[in-house]
N, C-alpha and C positions, 0 to 999 in steps of 0.2 A: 700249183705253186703261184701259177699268176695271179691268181685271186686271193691269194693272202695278201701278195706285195700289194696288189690294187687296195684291200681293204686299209692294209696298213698303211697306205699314203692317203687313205682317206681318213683315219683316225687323225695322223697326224694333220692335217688341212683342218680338219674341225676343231681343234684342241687351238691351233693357230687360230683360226674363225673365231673361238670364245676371247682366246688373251686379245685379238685386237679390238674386238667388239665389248669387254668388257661382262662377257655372260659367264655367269657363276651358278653353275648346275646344284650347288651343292645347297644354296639358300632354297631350293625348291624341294631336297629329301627330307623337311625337318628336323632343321639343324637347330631346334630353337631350346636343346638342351632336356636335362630329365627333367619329364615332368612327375615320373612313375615317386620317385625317392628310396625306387630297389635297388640297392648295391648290386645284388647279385644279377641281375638284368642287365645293367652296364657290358659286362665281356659279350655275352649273347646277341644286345645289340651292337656292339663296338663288330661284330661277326657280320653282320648284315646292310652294315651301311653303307657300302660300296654299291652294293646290291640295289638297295632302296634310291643311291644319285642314278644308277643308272634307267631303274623303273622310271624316274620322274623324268630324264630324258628323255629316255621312249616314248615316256606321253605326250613330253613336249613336240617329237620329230612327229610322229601319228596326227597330232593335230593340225600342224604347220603345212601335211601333208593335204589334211583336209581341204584346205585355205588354197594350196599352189594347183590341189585337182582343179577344183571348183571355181579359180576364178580367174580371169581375162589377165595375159601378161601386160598390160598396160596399167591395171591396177592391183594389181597384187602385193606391189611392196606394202601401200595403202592399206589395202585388205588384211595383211598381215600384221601392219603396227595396230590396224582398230581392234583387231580380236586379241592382241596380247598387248594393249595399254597398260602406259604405266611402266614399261620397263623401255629401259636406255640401250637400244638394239637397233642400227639401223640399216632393216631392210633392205634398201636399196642396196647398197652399198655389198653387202652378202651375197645377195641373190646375183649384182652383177658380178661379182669373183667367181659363182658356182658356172654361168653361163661361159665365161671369160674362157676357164679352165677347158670344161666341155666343148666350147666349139674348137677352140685351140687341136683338140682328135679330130673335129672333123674335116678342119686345115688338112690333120697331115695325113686323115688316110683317104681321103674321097677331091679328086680336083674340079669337082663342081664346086665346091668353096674355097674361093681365092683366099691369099695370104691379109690381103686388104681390108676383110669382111673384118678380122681383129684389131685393127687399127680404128675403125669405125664404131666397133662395141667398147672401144676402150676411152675413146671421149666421148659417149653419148649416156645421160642419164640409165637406168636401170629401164622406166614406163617405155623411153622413147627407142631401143635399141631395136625389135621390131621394125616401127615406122621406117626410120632409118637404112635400116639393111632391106626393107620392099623400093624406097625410094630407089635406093643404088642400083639395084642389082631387081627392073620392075621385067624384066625375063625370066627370073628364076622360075621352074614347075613347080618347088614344094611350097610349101607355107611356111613363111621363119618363126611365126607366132607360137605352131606346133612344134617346131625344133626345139625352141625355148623351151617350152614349157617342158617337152619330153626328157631335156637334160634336165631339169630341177627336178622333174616325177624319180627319175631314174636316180637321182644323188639321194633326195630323200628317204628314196627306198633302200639306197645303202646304208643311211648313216640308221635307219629304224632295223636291219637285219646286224649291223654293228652293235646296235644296243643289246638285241637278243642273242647275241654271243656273248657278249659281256656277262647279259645276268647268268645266262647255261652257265660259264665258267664258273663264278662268285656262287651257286646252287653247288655248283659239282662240289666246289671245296666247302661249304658247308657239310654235304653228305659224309664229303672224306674223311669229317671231323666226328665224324655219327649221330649230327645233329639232321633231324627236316627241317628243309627249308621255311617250307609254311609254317614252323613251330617259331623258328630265329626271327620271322618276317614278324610274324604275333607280337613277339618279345619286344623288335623294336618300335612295333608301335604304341606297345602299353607305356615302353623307357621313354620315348619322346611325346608321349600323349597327345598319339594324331590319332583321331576318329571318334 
């Protein structure tokens, strides 16, 4: 039961995440209309297009994922505007809400991280919150660098197992409907003439 609630306030966080940031999942399914000019393809894909925003999130979290493994928390917000250019998203700004949230559990369940350490991520750039919390706090054992990043690993890993519940669902009621999936998916991509 806790792991719904958990998932469910992280949908909602993310749904929030897009409206303030202004990211629109849906310009990325192939929203750009029939190209097929089959009527009857229209309901079949109108069937799968939920399906199809959530596929292109997934790839989107999957990749993003790639980017927060692979690269150094100092540059990463960086690392992630260079590999998705061109779109009005910013990084920084994200990533420090995802951190913000995350450390915020580790305030309240472990008192090796004082209440203060949030005060200090919450006026310091996204790159510089690392530095920052080594500066303060140059006793600490662990590493804040890996803390960091472990929370973003860990969120992104939510929001890519979020996606693949999604389509599970949006698959199941396709079948429910005694349609294959892989048939609907075909349809809508013949209707909006991707590939």
């Amino acid at each position: 039961m806790e792991d719904k609630k958990a998932k469910r306030y992280l949908e909602l966080q993310l749904d929030e995440l897009k409206e303030m940031y202004g990211v629109d999942a849906g310009q990325n399914a192939g929203d750009a209309g029939s190209r097929s000019g089959r009527p009857e393809d229209a309901e079949i894909a109108g069937l799968y297009a939920d399906a199809a925003e959530y596929e292109a999130e997934l790839a989107r979290f999957e990749q993003e994922l790639e980017v927060i493994a692979a690269g150094d928390v100092e540059g990463l917000a960086a690392a992630l505007a260079e590999r998705f250019s061109g779109e009005a998203q910013d990084y920084g700004q994200e990533l420090k809400a995802v951190v913000e949230t995350g450390w915020k559990r580790f305030v309240e369940a472990d008192p090796a991280y004082p209440k203060e350490q949030l005060a200090l991520i919450g006026e310091a750039e996204f790159g510089d919150i690392a530095g920052k919390l080594k500066e303060a706090y140059p006793g600490y054992e662990g590493d804040f660098q890996e803390d960091i990043k472990s929370i973003l690993i860990q969120r992104w890993e939510m929001y890519i197992e979020i996606k693949k519940e999604h389509i599970k669902e949006e698959t199941g009621y396709i079948k429910a409907l005694g349609l294959k999936p892989h048939y609907a998916k075909k349809v809508y991509k013949r209707y909006h003439g991707i590939e």
